[in-house]
Backbone bond lengths (Angstrom), bond angles and torsions (degrees), N, CA, C in turn:
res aa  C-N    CA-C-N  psi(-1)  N-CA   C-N-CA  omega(-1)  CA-C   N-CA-C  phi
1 X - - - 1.435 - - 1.523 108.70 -
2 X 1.049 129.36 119.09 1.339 164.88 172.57 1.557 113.38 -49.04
3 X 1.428 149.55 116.92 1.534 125.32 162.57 1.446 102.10 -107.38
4 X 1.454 98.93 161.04 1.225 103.83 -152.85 2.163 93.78 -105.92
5 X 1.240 77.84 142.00 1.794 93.74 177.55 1.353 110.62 -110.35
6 X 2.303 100.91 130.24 1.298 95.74 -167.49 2.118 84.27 -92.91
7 X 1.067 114.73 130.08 1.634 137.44 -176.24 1.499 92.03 -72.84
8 X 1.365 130.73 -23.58 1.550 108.86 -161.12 1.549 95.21 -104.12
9 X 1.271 129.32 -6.23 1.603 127.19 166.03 0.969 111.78 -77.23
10 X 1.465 107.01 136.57 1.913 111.76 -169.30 2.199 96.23 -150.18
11 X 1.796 87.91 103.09 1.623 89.30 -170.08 1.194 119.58 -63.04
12 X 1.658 132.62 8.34 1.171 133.48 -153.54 1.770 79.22 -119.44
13 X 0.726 147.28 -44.31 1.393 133.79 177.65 1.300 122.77 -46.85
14 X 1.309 124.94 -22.61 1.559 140.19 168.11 1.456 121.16 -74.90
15 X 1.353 125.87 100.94 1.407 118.99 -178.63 1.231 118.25 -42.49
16 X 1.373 127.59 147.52 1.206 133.08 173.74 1.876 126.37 -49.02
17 X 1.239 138.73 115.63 1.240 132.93 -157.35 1.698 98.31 -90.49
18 X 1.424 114.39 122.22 1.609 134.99 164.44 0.858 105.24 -89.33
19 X 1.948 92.64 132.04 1.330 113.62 -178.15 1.905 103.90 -151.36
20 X 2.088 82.84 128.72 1.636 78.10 178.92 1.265 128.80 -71.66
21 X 1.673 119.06 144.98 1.611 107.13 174.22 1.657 100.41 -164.84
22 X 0.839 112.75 -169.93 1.112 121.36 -155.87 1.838 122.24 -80.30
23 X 1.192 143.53 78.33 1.256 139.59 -159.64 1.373 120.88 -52.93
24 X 1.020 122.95 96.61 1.870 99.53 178.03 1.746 113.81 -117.46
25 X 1.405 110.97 43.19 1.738 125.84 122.96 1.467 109.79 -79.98
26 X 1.371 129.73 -41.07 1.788 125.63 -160.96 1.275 106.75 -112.13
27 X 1.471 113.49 -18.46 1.760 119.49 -177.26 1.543 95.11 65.16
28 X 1.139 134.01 35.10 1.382 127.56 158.41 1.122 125.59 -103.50
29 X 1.549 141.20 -178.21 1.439 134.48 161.77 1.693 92.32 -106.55
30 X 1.391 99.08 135.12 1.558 102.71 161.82 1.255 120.65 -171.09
31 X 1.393 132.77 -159.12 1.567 121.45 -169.08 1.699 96.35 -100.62
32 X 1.180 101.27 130.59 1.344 124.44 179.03 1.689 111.51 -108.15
33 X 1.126 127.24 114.52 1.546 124.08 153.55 0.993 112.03 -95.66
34 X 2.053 103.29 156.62 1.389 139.91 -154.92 1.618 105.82 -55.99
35 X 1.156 123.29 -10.48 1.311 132.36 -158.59 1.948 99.76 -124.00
36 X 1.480 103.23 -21.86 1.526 108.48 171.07 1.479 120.47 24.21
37 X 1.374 115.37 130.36 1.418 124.61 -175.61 1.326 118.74 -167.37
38 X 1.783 120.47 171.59 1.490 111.05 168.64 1.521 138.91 -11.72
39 X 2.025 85.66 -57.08 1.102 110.55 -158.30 1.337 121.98 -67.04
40 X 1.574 106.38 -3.72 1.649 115.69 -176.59 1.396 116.63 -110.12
41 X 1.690 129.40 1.61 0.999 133.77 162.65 2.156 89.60 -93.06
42 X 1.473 116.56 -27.43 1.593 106.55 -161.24 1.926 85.69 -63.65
43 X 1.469 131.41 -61.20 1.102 123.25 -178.63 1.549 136.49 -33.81
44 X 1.626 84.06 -47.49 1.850 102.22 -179.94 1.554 89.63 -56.19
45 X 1.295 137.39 -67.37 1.344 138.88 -133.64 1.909 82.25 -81.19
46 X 0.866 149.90 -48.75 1.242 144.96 -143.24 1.529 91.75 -91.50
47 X 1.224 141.35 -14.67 1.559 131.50 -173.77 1.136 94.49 -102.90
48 X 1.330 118.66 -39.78 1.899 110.56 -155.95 1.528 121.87 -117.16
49 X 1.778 90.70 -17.82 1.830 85.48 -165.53 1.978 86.61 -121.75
50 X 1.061 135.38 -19.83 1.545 132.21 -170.86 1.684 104.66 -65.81
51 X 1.480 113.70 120.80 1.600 117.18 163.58 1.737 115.48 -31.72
52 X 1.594 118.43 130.80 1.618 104.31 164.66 1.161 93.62 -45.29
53 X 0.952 128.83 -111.45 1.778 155.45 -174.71 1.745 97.48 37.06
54 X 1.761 89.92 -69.80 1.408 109.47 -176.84 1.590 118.35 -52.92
55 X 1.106 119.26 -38.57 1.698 135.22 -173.44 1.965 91.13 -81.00
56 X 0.938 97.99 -53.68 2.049 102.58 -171.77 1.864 78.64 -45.51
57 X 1.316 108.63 -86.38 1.421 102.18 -166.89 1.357 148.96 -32.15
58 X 1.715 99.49 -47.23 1.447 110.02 135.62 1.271 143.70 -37.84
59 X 1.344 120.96 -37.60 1.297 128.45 -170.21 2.028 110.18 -100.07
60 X 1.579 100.41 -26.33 1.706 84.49 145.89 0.937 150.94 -127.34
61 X 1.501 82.12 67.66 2.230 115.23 176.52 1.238 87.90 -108.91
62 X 1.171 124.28 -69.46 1.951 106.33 177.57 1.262 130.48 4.63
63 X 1.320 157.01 122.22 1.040 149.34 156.91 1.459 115.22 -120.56
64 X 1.614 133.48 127.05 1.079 130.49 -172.83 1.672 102.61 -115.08
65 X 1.230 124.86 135.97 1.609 163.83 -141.06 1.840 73.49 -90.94
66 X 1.498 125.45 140.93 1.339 136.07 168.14 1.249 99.12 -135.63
67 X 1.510 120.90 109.35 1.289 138.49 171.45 1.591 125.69 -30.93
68 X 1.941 93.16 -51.83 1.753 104.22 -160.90 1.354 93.26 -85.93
69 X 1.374 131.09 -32.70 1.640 139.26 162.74 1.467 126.06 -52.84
70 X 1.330 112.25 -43.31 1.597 126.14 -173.34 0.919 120.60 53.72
71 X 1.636 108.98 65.90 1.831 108.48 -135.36 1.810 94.43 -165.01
72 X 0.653 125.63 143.39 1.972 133.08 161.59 1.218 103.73 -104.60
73 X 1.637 114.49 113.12 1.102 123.42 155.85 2.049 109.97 -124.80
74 X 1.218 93.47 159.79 1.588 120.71 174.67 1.567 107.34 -46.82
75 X 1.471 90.17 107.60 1.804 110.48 167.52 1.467 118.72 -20.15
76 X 1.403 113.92 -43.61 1.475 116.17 -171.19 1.526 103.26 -81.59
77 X 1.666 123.17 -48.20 1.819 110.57 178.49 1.139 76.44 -82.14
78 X 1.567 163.13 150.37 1.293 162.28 30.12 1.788 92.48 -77.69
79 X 1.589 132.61 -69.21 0.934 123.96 -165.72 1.739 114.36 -90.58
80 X 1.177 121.89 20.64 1.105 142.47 136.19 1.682 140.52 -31.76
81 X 1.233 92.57 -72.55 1.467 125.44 -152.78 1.947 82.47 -101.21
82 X 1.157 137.73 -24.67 1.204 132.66 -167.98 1.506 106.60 -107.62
């Protein structure tokens, strides 16, 4: 006996489902996806546990590329000036 396959379901089309649990690379609780990695303790730590100070500083090193300028300027006058 045969089962039958529906051909038009494709599981990779479905975003990955987050789920909190317990980290033990970061020893934190946080949202983990099915595919789980660095990159989800690098987020946790950057929303909840990173100094402002540290994030302010970080964030004006950014530089975003301005088309009509052809030019890199600073994240903060890029969304500034617009």
């Amino acid at each position: 006996m045969s089962k039958k396959v529906d051909l038009d379901y494709n599981p990779f089309s479905e975003p990955p489902k987050a789920v909190m649990e317990y980290c033990n690379v970061c020893n934190a609780e946080h949202l983990q996806y099915e595919d789980g990695d660095l990159m989800d303790c690098i987020i946790y730590h950057r929303l909840h546990k990173e100094p402002k100070d540290v994030k302010k500083a970080r964030e004006e090193k950014i530089e975003i590329w301005d088309i009509k300028t052809k030019s890199w300027i600073k994240k903060k006058e890029f969304y500034s000036v617009k």
